[in-house]
C-alpha positions as CSV (number, residue, x, y, z in Angstrom):
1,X,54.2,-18.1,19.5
2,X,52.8,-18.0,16.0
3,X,50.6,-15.1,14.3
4,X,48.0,-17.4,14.6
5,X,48.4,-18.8,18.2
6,X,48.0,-15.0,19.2
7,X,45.3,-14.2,17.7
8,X,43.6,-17.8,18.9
9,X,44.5,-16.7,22.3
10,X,43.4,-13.3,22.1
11,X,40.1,-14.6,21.3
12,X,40.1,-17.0,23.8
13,X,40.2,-14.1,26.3
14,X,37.8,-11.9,24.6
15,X,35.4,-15.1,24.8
16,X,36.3,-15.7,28.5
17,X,34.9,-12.5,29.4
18,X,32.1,-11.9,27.3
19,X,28.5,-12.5,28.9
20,X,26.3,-11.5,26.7
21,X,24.9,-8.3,28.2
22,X,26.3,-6.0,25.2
23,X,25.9,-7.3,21.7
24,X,29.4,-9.1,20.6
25,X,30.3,-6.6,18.0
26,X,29.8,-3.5,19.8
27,X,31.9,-5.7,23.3
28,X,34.3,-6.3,20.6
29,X,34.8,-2.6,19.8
30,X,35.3,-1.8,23.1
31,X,37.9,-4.5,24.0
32,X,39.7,-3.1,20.5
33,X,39.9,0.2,21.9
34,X,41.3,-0.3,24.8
35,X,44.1,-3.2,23.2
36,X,45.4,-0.5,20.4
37,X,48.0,-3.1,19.2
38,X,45.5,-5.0,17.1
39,X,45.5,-3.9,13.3
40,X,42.6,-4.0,10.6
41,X,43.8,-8.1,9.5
42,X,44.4,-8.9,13.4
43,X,40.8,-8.0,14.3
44,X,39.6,-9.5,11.4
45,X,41.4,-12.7,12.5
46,X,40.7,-13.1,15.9
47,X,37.0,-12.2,15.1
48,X,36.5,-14.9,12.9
49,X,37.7,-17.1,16.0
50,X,35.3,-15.7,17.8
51,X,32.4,-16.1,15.4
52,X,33.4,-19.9,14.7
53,X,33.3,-20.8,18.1
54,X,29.3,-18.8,18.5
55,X,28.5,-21.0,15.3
56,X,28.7,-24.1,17.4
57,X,26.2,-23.2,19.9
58,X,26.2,-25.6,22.6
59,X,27.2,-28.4,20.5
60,X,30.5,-29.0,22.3
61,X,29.1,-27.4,25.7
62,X,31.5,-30.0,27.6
63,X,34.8,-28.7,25.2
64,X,37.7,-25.7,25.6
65,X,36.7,-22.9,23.5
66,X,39.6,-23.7,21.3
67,X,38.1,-26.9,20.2
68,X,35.4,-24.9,19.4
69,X,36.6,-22.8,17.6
70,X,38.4,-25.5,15.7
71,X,35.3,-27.0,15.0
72,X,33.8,-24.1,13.8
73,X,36.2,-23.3,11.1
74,X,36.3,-26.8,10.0
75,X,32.5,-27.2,9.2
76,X,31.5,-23.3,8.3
77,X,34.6,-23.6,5.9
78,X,35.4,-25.2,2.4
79,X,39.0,-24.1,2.1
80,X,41.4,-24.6,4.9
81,X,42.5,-21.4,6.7
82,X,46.1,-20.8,8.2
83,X,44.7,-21.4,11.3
84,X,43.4,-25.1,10.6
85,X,46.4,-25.9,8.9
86,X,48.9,-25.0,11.8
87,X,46.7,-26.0,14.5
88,X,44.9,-29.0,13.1
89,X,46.0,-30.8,10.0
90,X,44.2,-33.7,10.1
91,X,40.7,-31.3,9.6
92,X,42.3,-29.3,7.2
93,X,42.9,-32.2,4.7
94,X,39.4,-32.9,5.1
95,X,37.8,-29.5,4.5
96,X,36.9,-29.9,1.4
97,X,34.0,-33.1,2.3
98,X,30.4,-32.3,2.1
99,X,28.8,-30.9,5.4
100,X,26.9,-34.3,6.6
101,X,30.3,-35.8,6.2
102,X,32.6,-33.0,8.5
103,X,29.3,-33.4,11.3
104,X,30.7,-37.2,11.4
105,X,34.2,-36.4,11.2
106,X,33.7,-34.4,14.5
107,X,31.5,-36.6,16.2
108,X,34.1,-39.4,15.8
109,X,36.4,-36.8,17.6
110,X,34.2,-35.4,20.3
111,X,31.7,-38.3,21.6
112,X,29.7,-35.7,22.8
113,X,29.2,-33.4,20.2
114,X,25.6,-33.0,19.5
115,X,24.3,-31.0,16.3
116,X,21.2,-30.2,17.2
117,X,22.4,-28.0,19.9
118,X,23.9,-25.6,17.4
119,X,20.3,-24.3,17.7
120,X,19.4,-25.0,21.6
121,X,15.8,-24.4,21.5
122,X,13.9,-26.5,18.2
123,X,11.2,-27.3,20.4
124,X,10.3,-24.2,20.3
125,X,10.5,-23.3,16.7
126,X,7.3,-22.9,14.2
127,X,5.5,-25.7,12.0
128,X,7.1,-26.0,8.6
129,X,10.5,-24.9,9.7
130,X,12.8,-28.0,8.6
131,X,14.3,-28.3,11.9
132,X,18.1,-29.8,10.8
133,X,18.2,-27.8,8.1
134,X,17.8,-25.0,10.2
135,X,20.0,-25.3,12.7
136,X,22.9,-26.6,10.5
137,X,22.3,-23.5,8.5
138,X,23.7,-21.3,11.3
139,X,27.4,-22.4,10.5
140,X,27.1,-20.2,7.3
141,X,27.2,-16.3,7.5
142,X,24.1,-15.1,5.7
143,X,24.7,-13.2,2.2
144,X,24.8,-9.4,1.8
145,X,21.6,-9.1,-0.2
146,X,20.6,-5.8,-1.8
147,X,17.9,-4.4,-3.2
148,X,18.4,-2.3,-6.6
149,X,15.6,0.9,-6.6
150,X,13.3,2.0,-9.6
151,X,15.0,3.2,-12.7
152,X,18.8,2.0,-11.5
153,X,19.0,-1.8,-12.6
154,X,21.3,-1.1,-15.8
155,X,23.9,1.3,-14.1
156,X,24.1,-1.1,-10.3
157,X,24.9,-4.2,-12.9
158,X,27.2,-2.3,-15.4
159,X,29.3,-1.1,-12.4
160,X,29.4,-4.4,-10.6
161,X,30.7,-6.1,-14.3
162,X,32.9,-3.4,-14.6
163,X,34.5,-4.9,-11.4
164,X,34.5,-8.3,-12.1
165,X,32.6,-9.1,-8.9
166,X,30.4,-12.3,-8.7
167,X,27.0,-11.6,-8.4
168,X,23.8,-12.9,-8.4
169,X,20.4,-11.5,-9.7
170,X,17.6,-13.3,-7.9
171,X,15.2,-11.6,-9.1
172,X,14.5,-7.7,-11.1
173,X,15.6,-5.8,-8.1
174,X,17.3,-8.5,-5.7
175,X,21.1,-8.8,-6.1
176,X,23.4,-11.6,-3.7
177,X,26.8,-9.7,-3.1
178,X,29.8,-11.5,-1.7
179,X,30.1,-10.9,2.5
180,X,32.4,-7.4,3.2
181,X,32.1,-6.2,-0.4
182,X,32.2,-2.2,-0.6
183,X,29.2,-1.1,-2.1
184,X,30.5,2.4,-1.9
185,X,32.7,1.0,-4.8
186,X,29.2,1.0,-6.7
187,X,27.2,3.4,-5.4
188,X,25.6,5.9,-2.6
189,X,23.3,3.6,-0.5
190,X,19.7,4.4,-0.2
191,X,19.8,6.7,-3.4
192,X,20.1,3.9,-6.1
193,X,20.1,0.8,-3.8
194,X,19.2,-0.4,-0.4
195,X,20.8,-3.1,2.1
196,X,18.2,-5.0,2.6
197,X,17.5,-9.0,3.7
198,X,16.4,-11.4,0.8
199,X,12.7,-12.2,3.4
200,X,12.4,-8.4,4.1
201,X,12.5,-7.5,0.6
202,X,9.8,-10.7,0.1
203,X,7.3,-9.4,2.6
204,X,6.1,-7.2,0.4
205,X,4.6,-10.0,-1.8
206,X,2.0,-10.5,0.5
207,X,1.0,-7.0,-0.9
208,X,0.9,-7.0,-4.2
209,X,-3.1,-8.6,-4.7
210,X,-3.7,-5.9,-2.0
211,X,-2.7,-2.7,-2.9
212,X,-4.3,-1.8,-6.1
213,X,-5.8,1.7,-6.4
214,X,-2.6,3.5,-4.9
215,X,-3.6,6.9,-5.4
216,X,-5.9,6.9,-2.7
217,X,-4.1,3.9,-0.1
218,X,-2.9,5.3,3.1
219,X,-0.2,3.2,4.3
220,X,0.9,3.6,8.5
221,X,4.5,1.7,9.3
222,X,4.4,1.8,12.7
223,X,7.5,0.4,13.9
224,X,9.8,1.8,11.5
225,X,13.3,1.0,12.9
226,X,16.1,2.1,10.3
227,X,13.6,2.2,7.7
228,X,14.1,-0.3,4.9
229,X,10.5,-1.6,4.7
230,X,9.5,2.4,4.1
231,X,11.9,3.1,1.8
232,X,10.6,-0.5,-0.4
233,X,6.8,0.2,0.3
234,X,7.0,3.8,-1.1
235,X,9.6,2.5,-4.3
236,X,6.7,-0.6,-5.0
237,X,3.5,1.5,-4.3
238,X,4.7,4.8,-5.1
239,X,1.3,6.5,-5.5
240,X,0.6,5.5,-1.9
241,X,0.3,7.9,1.2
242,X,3.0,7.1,3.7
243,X,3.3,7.3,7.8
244,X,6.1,6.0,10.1
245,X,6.7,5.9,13.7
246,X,9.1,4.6,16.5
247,X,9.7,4.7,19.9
248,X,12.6,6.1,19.7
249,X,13.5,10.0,18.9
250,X,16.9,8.8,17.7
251,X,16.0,6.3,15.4
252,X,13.3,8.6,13.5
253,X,16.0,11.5,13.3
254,X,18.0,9.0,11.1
255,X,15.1,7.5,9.6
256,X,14.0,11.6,8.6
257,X,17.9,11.5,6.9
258,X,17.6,8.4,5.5
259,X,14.6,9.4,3.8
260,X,16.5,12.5,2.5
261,X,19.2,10.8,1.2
262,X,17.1,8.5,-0.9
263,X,15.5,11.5,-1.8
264,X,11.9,10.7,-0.9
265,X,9.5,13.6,-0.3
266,X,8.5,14.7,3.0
267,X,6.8,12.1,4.7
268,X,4.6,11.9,8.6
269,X,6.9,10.7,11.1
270,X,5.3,10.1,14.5
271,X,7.2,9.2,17.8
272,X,4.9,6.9,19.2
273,X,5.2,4.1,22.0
274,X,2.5,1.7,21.1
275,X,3.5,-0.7,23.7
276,X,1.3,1.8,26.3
277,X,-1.1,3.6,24.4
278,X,-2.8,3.2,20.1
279,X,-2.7,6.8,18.8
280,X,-6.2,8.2,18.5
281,X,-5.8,10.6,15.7
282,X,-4.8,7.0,13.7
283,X,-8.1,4.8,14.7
284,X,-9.6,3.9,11.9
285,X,-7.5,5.9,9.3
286,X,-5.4,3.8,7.2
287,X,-5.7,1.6,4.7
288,X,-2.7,-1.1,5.6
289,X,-1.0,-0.7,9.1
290,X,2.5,-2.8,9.0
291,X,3.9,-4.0,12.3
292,X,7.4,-5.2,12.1
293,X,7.2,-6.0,15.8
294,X,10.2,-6.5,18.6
295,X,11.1,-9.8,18.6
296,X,13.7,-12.3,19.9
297,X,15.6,-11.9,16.8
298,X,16.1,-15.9,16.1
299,X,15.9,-16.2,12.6
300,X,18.4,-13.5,12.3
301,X,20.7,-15.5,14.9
302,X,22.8,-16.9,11.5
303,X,23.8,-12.9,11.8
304,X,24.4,-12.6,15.5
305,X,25.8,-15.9,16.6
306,X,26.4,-14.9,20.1
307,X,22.4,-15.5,20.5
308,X,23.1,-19.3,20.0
309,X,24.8,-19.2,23.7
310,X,23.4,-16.1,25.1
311,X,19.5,-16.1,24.6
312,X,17.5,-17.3,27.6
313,X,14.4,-18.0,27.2
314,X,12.5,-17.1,30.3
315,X,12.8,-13.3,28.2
316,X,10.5,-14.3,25.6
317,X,7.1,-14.1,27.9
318,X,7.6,-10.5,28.6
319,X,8.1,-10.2,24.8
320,X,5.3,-11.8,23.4
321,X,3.6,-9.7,25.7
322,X,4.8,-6.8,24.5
323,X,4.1,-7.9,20.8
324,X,0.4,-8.5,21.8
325,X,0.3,-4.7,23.1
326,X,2.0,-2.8,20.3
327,X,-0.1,-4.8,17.5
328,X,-3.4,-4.2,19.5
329,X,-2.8,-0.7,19.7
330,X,-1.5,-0.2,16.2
331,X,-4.6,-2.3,15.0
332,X,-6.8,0.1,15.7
333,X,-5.8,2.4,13.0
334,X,-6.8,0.0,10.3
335,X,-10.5,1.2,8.7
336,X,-13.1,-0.8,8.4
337,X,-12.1,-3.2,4.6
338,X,-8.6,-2.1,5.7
339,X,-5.4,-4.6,6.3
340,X,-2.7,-5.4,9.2
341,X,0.5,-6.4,8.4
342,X,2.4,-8.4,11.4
343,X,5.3,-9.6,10.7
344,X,8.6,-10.7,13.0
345,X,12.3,-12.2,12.0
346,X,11.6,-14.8,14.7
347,X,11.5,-18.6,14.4
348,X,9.8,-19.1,17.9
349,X,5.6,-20.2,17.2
350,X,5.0,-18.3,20.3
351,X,6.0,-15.2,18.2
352,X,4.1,-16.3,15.0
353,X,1.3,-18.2,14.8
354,X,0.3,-17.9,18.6
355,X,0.5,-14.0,18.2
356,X,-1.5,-14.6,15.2
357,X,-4.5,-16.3,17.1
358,X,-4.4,-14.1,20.0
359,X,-4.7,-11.2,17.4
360,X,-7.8,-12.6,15.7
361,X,-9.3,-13.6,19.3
362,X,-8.0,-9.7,20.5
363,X,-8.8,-7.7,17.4
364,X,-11.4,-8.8,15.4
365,X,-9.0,-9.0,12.4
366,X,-9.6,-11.7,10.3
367,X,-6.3,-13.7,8.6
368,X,-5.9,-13.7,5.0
369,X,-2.6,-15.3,4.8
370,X,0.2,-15.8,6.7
371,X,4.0,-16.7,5.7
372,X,6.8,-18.3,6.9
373,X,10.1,-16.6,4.8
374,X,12.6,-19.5,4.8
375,X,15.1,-17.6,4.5
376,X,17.7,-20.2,6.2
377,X,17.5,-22.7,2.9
378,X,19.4,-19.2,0.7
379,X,21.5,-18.1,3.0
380,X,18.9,-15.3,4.2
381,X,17.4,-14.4,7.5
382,X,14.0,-16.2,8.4
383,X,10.9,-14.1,8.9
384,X,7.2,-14.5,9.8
385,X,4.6,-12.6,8.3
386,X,0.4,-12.6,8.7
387,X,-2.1,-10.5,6.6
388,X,-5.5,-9.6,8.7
389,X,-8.3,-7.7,7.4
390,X,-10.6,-5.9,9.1
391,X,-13.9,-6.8,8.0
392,X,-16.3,-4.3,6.9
């Protein structure tokens, strides 16, 4: 048996067993530590198996995973790998045609290969989401996009020229960096850049007519996570007055180290779990209250593949419910003039503009604006994102 026959088969078991109830990568790990045998190009391999055959979806729901997989590398791929080559010839001499003319070329193969179903659920998906260009845009792995902080442009793009990589500057503090570059080769993260998604960093547009007299503009994050949205907030708005809190104890104790490391000042950091209660020293305090709510995930699912096959959708009640909860009760710590930020990397309307209405109808906040971040036509994550005031 070849190299890559093992490593196809070793994927084939790792896909056999997986059901969805741990997140791939970290199922991965854990099947990698228990199989030592597997080196640092081996794992690399066989996951690449394993992420070609997510990318399909249920397209081929009807095939064997290795015809999956096969089709997976043939239209995420421009350049035939070894394993196309050996396994497949006929798709390897065709790698190189455009992407509407591969979706043929597999069709022809398999009669009941059905695009669409890369992405099972479109019906569900918001207004003004181009729904094939969506779904076909899950069979590319999203850039690595990084944001470059104040004063550290020059230096971040002598160093990458110094190393001959290709980059791209999309705009005076966005950079595109090839997948699996080292950025320690570069630079201490957080210090003079940040990892950040191309939407993310764009959410803060919706800002910028907003936020004028900084000096005096409390700002409340309330569902922090690892940070990033902080960390952009007090680099864009640096005269601003900035809270954070999570859920989670864990998360924050990073979050406090993060913050450290990118050598922000002290900041309030609150544990908080909004889904069950608001926070009564907050009501009524702040300026702009950002909710980066829980969400499904799906326009992040070009990331985490696994969520083409593995998301059910009978979760998404209890979380839309839980959305409606934690923005409520953050809500109330917008004063009167002040603003709400929701935003979510979902594609689902029940997430978006739904949560938006039942806000307005909930709240009293008024919408300014909302936005859908198409992040899925540059190789980004897709995000929703609604600006309320609270009327004086």
């Amino acid at each position: 048996m070849s190299i890559v026959q093992t490593h196809i088969h070793t994927a084939e078991l790792l896909l056999a067993d997986y059901d969805g109830k741990l997140p791939f990568p970290e199922y991965a790990r854990q099947y990698f530590r228990e199989h030592k045998k597997h080196g640092s190009r081996d794992r690399r391999s066989i996951l690449g198996f394993c992420y070609a055959y997510f990318r399909m979806g249920f397209s081929l729901q009807q095939e064997s995973i290795l015809n999956n997989i096969l089709a997976g590398l043939f239209l995420m791929n421009a350049v035939a790998d070894s394993a196309l080559t050996t396994l497949d010839p006929e798709w390897a001499e065709n790698i190189e045609r455009p992407l509407r003319e591969k979706l043929i070329k597999v069709k022809e193969r398999f009669a009941d290969f059905n695009p669409r179903q890369i992405f099972p659920h479109s019906d569900l998906i918001s207004e003004g989401i181009e729904s094939d260009a969506f779904v076909t845009s899950h069979l590319q792995q999203p850039s690595l996009f990084v944001r470059i902080r104040p004063g550290n442009h020059q230096k971040i793009q002598e160093r990458l020229d110094k190393l001959l990589v290709h980059y791209e500057i999309l705009s005076p503090d966005t950079i595109r960096l090839p997948n699996g570059f080292d950025l320690n080769s570069i630079s201490s993260t957080d210090l003079e850049l940040v990892v950040q998604d191309l939407s993310s960093q764009r959410v803060s547009e919706l800002l910028v007519e907003v936020i004028s007299d900084q000096k005096s503009f409390e700002i409340w994050d309330c569902c922090a996570g690892s940070g990033g949205k902080s960390l952009m907030l007090y680099d864009r708005f640096p005269g601003c007055r900035l809270s954070v809190s999570d859920i989670r104890t864990s998360i924050l104790i990073n979050l406090e180290k993060r913050f450290q490391s990118a050598g922000l000042q002290s900041q309030n950091i609150l544990v908080a779990d909004l889904e069950k209660r608001n926070v009564p020293e907050y009501r009524g305090r702040f300026d702009l209250v950002i909710a980066d709510v829980p969400c499904t995930g799906s326009g992040t699912w070009g990331r985490n593949p696994e969520w083409l096959r593995f998301f059910d959708t009978k979760r998404m009640d209890h979380q839309v419910k839980r959305q409606l909860s934690i923005a409520h009760h953050a809500a109330e710590g917008v004063k009167p003039g002040g603003y709400f930020l929701y935003i979510t990397c979902s594609v689902f309307r029940q997430e978006n503009e739904e949560q938006a209405e039942a806000l307005q109808a909930l709240t009293g906040l008024r919408l300014v604006k909302s936005s859908l971040l198409k992040g899925y036509t540059e190789t980004a994550d897709t995000m929703y994102a609604a600006l309320f005031t609270l009327p004086a």
